[in-house]
DOTORSE-329971 format. One line per 2 residues: their letters; for each residue x, y, z of C-alpha. Coordinates in Angstrom, 2 decimals. Layout:
<sites>
A> X:Y:Z; ...
</sites>
This chain:
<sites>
XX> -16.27:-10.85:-8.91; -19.24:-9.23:-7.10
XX> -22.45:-8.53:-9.37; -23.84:-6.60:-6.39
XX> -23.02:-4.70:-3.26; -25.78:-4.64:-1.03
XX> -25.42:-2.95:2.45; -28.20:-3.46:5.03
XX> -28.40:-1.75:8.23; -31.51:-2.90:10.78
XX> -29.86:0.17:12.74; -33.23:2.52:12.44
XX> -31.34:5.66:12.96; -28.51:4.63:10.54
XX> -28.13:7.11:7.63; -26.67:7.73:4.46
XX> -24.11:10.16:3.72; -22.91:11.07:0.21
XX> -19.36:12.00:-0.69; -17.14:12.45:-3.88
XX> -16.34:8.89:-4.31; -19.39:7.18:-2.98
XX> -21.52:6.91:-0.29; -21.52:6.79:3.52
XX> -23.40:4.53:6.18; -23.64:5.73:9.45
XX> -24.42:4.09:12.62; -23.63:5.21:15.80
XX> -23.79:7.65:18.93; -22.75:11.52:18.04
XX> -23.98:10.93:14.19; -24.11:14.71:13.46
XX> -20.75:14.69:15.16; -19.60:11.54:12.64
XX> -20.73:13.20:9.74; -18.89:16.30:10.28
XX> -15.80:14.59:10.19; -16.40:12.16:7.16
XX> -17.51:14.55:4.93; -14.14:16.80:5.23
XX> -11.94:14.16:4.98; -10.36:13.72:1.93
XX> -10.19:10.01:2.06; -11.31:7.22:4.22
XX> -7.89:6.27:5.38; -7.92:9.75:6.90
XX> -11.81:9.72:8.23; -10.54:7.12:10.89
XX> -7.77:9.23:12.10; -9.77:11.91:12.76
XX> -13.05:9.44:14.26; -11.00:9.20:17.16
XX> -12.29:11.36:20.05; -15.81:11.53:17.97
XX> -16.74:8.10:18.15; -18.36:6.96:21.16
XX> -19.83:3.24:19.83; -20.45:3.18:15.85
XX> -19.40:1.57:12.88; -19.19:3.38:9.73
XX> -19.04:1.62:5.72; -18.21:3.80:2.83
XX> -18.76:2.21:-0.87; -16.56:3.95:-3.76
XX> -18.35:4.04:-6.71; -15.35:5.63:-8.48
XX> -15.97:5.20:-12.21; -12.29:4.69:-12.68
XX> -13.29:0.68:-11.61; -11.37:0.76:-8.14
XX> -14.65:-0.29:-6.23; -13.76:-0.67:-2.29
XX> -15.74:-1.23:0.41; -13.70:0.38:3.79
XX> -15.71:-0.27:6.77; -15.09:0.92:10.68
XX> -15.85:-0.31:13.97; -14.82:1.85:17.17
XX> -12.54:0.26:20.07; -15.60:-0.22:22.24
XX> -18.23:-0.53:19.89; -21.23:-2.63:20.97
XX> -22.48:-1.90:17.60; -21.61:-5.12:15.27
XX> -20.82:-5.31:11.45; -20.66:-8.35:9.06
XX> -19.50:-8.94:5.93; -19.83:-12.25:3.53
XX> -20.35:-13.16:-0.02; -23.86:-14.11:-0.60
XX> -24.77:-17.57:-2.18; -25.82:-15.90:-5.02
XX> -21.85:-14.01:-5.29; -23.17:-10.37:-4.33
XX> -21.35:-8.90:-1.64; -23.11:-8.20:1.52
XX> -22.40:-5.73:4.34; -24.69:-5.84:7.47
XX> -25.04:-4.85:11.10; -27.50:-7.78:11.87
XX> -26.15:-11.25:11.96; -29.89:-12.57:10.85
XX> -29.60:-9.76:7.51; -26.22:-11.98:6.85
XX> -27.72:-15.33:7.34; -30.32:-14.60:4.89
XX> -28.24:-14.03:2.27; -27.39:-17.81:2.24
XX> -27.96:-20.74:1.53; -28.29:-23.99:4.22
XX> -25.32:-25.80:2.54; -23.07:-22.61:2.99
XX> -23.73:-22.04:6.58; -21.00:-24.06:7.88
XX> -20.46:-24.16:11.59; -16.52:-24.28:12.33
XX> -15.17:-26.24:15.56; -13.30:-22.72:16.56
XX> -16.93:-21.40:16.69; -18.40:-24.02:18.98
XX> -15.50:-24.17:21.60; -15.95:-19.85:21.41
XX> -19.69:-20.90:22.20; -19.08:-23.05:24.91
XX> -16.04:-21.35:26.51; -17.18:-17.92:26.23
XX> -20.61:-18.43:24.59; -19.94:-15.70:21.54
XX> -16.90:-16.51:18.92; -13.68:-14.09:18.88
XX> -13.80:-11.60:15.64; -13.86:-12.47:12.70
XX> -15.10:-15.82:13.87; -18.70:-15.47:13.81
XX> -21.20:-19.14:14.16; -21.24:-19.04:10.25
XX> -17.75:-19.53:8.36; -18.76:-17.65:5.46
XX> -19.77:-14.88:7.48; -16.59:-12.43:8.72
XX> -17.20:-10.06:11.67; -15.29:-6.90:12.03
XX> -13.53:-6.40:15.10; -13.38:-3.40:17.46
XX> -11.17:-0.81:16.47; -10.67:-2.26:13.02
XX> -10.38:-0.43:9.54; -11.10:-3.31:6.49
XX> -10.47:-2.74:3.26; -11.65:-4.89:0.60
XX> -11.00:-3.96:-3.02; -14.11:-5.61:-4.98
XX> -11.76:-5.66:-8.20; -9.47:-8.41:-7.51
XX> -11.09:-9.18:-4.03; -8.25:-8.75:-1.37
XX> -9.37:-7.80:2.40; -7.06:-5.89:4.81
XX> -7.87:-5.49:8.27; -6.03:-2.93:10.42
XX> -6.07:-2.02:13.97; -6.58:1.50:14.37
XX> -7.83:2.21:17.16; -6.72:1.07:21.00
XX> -7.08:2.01:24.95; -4.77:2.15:27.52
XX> -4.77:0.43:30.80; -3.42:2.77:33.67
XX> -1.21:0.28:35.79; -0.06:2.23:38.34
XX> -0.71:6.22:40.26; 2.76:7.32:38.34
XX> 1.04:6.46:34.71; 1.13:10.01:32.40
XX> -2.57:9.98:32.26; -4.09:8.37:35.76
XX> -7.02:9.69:37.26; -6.52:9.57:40.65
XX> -8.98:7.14:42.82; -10.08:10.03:45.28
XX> -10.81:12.61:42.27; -12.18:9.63:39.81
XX> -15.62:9.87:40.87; -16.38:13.53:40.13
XX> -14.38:12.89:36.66; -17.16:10.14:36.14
XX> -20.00:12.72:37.47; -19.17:15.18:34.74
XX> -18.12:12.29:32.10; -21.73:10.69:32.23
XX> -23.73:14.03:32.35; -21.77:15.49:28.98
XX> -22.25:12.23:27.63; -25.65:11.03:27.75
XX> -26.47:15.00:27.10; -24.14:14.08:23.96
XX> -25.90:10.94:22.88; -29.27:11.18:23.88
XX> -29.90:15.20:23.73; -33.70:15.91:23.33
XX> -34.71:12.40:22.34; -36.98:10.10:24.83
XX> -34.36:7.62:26.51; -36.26:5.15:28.59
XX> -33.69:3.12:31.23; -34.09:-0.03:32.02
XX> -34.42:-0.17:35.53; -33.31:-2.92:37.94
XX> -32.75:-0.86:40.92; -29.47:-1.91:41.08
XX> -26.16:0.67:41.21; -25.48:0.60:36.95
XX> -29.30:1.70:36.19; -29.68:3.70:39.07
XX> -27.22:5.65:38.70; -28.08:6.50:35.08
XX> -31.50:7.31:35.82; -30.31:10.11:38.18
XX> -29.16:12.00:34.95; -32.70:11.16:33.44
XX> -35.21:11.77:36.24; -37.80:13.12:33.85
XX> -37.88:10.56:31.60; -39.65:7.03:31.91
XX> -38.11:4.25:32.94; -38.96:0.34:32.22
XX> -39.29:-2.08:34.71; -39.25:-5.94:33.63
XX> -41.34:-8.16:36.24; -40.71:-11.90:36.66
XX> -42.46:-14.10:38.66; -39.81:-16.31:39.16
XX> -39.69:-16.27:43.12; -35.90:-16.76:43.35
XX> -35.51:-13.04:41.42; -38.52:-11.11:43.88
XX> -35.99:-9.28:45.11; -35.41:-7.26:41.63
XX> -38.54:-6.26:41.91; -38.17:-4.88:45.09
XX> -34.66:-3.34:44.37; -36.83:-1.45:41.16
XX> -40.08:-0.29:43.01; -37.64:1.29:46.02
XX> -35.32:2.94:43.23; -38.24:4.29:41.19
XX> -39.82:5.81:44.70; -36.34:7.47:45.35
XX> -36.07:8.86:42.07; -39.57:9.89:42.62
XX> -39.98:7.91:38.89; -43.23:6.65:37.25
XX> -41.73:3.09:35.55; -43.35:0.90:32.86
XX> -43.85:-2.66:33.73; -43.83:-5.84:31.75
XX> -45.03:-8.86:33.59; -43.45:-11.94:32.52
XX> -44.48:-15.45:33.14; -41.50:-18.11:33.66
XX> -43.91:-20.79:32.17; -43.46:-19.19:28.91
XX> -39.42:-18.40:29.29; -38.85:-21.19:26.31
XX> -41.27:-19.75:24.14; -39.39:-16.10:24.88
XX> -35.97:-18.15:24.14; -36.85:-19.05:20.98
XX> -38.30:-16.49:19.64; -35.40:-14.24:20.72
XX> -32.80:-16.74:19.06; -34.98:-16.67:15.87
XX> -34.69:-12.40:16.03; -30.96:-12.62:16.24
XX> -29.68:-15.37:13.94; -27.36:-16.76:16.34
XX> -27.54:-18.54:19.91; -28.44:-16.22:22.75
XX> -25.39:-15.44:25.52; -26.79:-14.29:28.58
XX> -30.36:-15.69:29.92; -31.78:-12.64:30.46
XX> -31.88:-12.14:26.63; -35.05:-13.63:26.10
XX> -36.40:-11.91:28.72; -35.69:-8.30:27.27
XX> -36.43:-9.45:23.94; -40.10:-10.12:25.28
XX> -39.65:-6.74:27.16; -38.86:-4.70:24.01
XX> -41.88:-6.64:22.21; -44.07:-5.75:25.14
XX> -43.38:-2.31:25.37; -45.98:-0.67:23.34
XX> -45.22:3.15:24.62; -43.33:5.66:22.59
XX> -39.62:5.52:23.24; -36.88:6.72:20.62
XX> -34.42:4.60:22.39; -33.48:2.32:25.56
XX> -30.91:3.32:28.60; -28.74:0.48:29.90
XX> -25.70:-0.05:32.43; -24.50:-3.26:30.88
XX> -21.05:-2.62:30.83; -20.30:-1.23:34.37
XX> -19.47:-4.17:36.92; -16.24:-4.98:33.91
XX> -15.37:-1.48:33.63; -15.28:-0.79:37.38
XX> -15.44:-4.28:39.48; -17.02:-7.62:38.76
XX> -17.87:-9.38:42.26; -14.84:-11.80:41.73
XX> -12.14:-8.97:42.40; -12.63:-9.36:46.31
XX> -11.50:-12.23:46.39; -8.65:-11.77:44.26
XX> -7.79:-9.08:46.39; -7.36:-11.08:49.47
XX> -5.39:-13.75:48.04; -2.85:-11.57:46.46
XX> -2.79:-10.17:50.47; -1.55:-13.44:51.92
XX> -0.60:-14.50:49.10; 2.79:-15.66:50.23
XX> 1.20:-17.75:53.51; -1.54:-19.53:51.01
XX> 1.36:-20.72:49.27; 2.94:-23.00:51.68
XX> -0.53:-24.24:53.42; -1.44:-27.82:52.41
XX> -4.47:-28.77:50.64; -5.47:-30.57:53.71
XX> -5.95:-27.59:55.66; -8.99:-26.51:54.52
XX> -10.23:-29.81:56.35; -9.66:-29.38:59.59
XX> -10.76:-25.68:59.63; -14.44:-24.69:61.16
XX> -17.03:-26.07:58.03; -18.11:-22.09:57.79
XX> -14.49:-21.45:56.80; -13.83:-24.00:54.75
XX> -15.94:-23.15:51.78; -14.21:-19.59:51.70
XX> -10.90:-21.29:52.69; -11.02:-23.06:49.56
XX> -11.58:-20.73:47.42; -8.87:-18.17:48.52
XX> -6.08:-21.56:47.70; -8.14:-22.28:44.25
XX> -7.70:-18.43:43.55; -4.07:-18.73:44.77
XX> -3.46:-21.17:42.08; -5.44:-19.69:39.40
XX> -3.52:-16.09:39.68; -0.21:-18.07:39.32
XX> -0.99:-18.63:35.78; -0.93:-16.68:32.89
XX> -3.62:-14.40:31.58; -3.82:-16.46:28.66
XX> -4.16:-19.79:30.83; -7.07:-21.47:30.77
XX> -7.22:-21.96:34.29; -5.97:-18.61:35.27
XX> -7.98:-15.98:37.28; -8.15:-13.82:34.59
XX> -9.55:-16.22:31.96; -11.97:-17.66:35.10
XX> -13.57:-14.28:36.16; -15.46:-13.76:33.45
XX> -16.18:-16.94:32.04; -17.88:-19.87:34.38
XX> -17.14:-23.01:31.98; -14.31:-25.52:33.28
XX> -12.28:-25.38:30.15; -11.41:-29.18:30.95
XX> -15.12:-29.95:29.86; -14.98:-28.32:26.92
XX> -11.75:-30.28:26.02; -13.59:-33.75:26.54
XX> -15.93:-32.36:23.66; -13.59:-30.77:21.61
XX> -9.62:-32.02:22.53; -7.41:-29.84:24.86
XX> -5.62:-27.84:22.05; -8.72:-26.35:20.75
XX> -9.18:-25.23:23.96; -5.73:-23.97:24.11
XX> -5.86:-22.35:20.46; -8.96:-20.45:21.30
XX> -8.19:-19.02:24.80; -5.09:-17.39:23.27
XX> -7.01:-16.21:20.48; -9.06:-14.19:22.85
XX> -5.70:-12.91:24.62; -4.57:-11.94:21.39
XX> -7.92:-10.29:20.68; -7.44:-8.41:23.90
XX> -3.74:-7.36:23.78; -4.82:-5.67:20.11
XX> -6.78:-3.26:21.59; -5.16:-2.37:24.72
XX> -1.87:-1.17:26.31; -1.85:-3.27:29.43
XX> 1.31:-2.78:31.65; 0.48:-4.33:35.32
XX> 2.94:-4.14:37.63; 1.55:-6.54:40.05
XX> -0.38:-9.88:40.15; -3.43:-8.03:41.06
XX> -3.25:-5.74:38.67; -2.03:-8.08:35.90
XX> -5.48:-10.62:36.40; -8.02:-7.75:37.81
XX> -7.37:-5.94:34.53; -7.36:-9.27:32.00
XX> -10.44:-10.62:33.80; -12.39:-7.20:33.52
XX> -11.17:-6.66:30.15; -11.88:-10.22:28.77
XX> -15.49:-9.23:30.15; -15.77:-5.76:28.49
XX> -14.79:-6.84:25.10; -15.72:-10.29:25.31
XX> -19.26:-10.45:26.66; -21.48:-10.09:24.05
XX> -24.65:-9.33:25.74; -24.55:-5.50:24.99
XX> -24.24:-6.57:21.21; -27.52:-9.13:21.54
XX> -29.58:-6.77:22.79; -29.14:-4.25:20.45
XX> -29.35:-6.34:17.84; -32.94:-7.55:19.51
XX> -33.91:-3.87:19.45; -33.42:-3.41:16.17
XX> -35.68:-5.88:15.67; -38.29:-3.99:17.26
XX> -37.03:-0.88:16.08; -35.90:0.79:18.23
XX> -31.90:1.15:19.64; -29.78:1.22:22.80
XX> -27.32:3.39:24.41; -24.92:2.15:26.59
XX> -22.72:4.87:28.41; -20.50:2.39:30.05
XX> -19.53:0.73:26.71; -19.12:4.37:25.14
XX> -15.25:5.43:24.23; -15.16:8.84:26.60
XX> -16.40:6.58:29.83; -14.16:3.57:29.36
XX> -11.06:5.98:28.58; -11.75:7.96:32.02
XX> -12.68:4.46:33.76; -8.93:2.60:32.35
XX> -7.39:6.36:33.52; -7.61:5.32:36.78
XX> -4.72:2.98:38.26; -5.67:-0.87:38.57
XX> -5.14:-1.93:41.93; -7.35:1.23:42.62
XX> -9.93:1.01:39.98; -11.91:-2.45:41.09
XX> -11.35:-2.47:44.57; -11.43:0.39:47.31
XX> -8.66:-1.10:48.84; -7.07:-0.23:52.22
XX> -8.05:3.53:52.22; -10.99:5.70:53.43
XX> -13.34:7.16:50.08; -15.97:9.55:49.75
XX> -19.18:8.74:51.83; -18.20:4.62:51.82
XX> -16.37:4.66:54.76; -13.56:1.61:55.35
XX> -15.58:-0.90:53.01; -11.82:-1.44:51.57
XX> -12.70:-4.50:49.37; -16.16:-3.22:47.91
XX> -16.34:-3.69:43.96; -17.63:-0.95:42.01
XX> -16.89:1.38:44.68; -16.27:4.24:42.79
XX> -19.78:3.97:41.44; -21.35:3.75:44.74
XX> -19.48:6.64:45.70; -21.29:8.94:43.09
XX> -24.42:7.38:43.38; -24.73:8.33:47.34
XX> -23.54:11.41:46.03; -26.58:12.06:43.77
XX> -28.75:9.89:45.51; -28.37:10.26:49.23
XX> -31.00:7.33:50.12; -30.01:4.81:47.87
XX> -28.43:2.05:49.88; -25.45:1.65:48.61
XX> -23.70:-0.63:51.20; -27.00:-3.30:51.03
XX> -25.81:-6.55:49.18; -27.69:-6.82:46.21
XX> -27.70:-10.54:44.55; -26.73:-11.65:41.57
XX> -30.54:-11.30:39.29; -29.56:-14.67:37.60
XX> -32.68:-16.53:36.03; -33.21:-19.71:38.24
XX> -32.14:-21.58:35.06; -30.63:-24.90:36.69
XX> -34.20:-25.49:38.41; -36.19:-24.46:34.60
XX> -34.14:-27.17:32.95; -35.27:-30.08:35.91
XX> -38.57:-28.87:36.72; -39.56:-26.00:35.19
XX> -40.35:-24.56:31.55; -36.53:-25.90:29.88
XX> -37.54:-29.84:31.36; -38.53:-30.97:28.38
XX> -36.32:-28.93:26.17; -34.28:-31.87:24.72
XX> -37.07:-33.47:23.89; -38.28:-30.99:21.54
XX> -34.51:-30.47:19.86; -31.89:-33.11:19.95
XX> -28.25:-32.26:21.55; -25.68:-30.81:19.43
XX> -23.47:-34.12:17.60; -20.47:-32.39:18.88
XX> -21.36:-33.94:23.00; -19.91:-37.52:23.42
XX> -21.92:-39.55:24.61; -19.48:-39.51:27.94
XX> -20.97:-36.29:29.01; -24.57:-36.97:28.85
XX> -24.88:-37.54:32.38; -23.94:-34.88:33.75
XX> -24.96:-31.84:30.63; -27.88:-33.36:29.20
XX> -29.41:-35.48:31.52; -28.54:-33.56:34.32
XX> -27.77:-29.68:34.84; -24.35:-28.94:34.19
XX> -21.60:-25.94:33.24; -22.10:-26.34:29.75
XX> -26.15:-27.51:29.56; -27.21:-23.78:28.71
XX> -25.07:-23.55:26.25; -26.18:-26.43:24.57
XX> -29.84:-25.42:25.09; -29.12:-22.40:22.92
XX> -27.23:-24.13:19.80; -29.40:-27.24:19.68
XX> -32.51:-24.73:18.95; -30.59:-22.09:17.21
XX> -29.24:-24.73:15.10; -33.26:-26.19:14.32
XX> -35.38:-22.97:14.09; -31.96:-20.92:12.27
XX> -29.24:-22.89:11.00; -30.99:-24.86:8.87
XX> -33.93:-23.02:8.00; -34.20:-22.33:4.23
XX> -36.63:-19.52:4.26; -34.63:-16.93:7.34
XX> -35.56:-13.67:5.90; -33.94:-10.57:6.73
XX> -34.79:-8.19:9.90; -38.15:-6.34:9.36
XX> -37.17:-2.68:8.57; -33.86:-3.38:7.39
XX> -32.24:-0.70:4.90; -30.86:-1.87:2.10
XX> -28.65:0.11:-0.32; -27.39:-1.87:-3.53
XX> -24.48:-1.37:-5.53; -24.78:-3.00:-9.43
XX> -21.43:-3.49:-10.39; -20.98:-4.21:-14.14
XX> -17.85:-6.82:-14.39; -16.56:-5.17:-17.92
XX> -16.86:-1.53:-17.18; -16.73:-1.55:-13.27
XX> -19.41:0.97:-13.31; -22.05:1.55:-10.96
XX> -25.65:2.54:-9.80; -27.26:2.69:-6.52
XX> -30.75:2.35:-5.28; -32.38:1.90:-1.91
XX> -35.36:0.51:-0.54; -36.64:-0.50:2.81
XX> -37.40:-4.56:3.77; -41.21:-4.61:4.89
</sites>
């Protein structure tokens, strides 16, 4: 039995709502909107009916503080929600509801934060466990589109999926947006949105100069605009891609230098901030932006999100092998030898993709599992045994199928959408780094991760929605296998000079040359590697560079400076509402406070 409730939000625009039997927490997008609808339903079980259409990314807790003793906690996370919510019992027995994984930490004890072996193969096969795994096993996290109930009285929990999408598969689909109209639906789908969202309040984006950002920023041109400046030499280019966006967009953009010799120091402090191992390597880098930032901004603009919601780079050459895919399946292996060397390497990869699309979305080794993710599940298996592996690659399918109607009608379509989807729900870097800027207080929106966008985006049919394919669009010309081409075409729209036809690379952090010779070199030096690597795969992970070093970088110091620190205290700024709970009478008072 719980002696307390206590709810803390590090969300600084979260608020509380009162209603007949308790209390509302807010956090999300459209709160006015959120609020209109909670407080005129009659019941929480009807609240989430009528979220949908509202929400946009948000989670939403209500606490009954009925005197009759039926004490619930019902709790809400949308289908696309970037926004995160945990829920535990507390060392001390108190009940404890949080949207910051570092706020849930806190709230135990070093000999309760056990580390599960589902958790680590999530880490090192996708590098963020599937909900409601979290790093922590006595921490639960809620998953998208999920209602949880959990009566406090006799301490049951219900989860229920609530809330889904649906996939378009083909131009016959009751609801498809077709390709040739989809980029004016986007046009007016972004401009009510972020008018939605961000209204009156200062939005700065985050600028690369890339298609996602610039893009946004055409919606914003009077507001400011940060710029994040490495001097990594193999990432110049981003620099250049942001200066020549900011001088068509005629925009004035903040910029924060950072110097590579301190990208450990940025690491670790960033994995302190969030609790939990960072994902993507630019993490630390934006944490040290956000820190560095000193001008006013009520929130940050960011098009994470887009390349999975409208094409990752991999769906080209997907594309091509599902085009010949029927003469790639009676070539030998031993072709690819005798070919010109400048084919071979591309020759290759068409007969590896040929393989990988023969396989099942929930394969491993299929395309859809691959596109995404970049670790060789076979490496994770020597750590971990092939049936974890297994166990927790369907566990993500099953995640996946939960939340969305998928019907594809092709190979193409069947992978391009699995892939992209495993990406949109699975990648956690959205979540990271708005956990990170809660930490600085401030918060993120993210209109490619929003409900309206991603419903117009899966509108439009599959073999159409990634790649152009073999027809003429818009101002793009016969660039039939461009990914993202839908963006591009509204971007040249609204931004006549951009180049959208120049290549732009990938912007990934030189990471394999940090770890030999530059700030990571002596980074297992300084923090052992995880128990869980047998000694077998030294070599080539920890003595070398290899797929699964980074993600041992960021457990072996999350698990020093976080796992196993007694003293974590919770996010600076944090909101915390508490419930006393008296176990004879059931009943209750509230109080609030806020964590300096």
């Amino acid at each position: 039995m719980a002696n307390d409730v206590r709810v803390l939000f590090a969300d600084p625009r979260c608020r509380l709502v009162g209603s007949d039997s308790g209390y509302w927490i807010i956090s999300g997008d459209r709160p006015d909107a959120i609020e209109r609808v909670l407080t005129s339903a009659s019941s929480p079980r009807h609240a989430w009916n009528d979220l949908d259409g509202v929400v946009e990314d948000a989670v939403v807790v209500h606490i009954s503080t009925r005197l009759d003793g039926a004490h619930a906690i019902d709790a809400f996370r949308s289908v696309t929600a970037t926004r995160e919510l945990y829920t535990l019992r507390g060392s001390d027995g108190d009940v404890v509801v949080t949207d910051h994984f570092r706020n849930a930490l806190a709230h135990l004890d070093v000999s309760d934060r056990t580390v599960t072996t589902a958790a680590i193969a999530d880490h090192l096969l996708f590098r963020a466990p599937i909900e409601p795994e979290t790093y922590v096993s006595r921490v639960d996290a809620l998953g998208q589109g999920t209602w949880l109930q959990w009566s406090l009285r006799d301490d049951d929990q219900t989860r229920t999926q609530v809330s889904r999408l649906s996939g378009s598969s083909g131009d016959d689909a009751s609801e498809a947006l077709a390709p040739d109209d989809a980029p004016a639906v986007i046009d007016r789908t972004l401009s009510s949105l972020l008018e939605d969202v961000c209204g009156n309040d200062t939005v700065a984006t985050m600028l690369s100069g890339g298609v996602d950002s610039t893009l946004l920023h055409t919606y914003r041109e009077d507001e400011p605009s940060l710029v994040i400046q490495l001097d990594s030499p193999e990432v110049a280019f981003e620099c250049e891609y942001a200066d020549r966006a900011a001088s068509l967009l005629d925009a004035m953009p903040r910029y924060v230098d950072i110097d590579e010799s301190e990208y450990l120091s940025h690491l670790e402090t960033s994995i302190d901030r969030l609790g939990f191992p960072s994902h993507y390597v630019q993490t630390a880098l934006t944490d040290a932006a956000f820190a560095r930032d000193s001008d006013s901004t009520d929130a940050y603009l960011n098009g994470e999100g887009a390349d999975a919601l409208f094409g990752l780079p991999g769906a080209k050459g997907l594309r091509i092998a599902t085009w010949f895919d029927s003469l790639l399946a009676y070539v030998p292996d031993r072709t690819s030898t005798v070919v010109p060397e400048t084919l071979s390497v591309k020759f290759d990869s068409l007969l590896r993709i040929a393989t990988q699309m023969r396989r099942h979305p929930a394969d491993p080794d299929s395309f859809a599992v691959q596109l995404p993710f970049f670790t060789d599940g076979d490496v994770v298996a020597t750590a971990l045994g092939t049936e974890t592996v297994d166990r927790r690659v369907q566990a993500q399918y099953d995640y996946l199928t939960q939340r969305v109607d998928l019907a594809a009608n092709d190979v193409f379509s069947k992978h391009a959408a699995y892939g992209h989807l495993y990406s949109f729900f699975r990648h956690n870097t959205c979540g990271q780094w708005r956990q990170l800027a809660y930490s600085h207080d401030k918060t993120i929106v993210y209109p490619f991760r929003c409900e309206r966008l991603a419903r117009r985006g899966l509108a439009v049919p599959t073999h159409r929605r990634y790649i152009q394919g073999l027809r003429d669009v818009g101002t793009l010309g016969p660039r039939y296998l461009e990914p993202k081409y839908l963006l591009k075409s509204l971007l040249a729209e609204r931004c006549a000079d951009y180049p959208v036809k120049q290549q732009k690379g990938s912007g990934a952090l030189p990471i394999e040359r940090y770890f030999e010779s530059g700030p990571l070199a002596t980074v297992f030096d300084r923090y052992d590697p995880p128990a869980f690597i047998p000694d077998s795969m030294y070599a080539d992970h920890v003595e070398s560079y290899g797929p699964v070093t980074w993600n041992l970088i960021t457990y072996a110091i999350w698990r020093d400076r976080v796992l196993s620190n007694p003293d974590i205290e919770p996010v600076e700024g944090s909101r915390e509402w508490i419930q006393s709970i008296s176990e004879k009478s059931y009943n209750s008072h509230g109080s609030v406070y806020k964590i300096d």
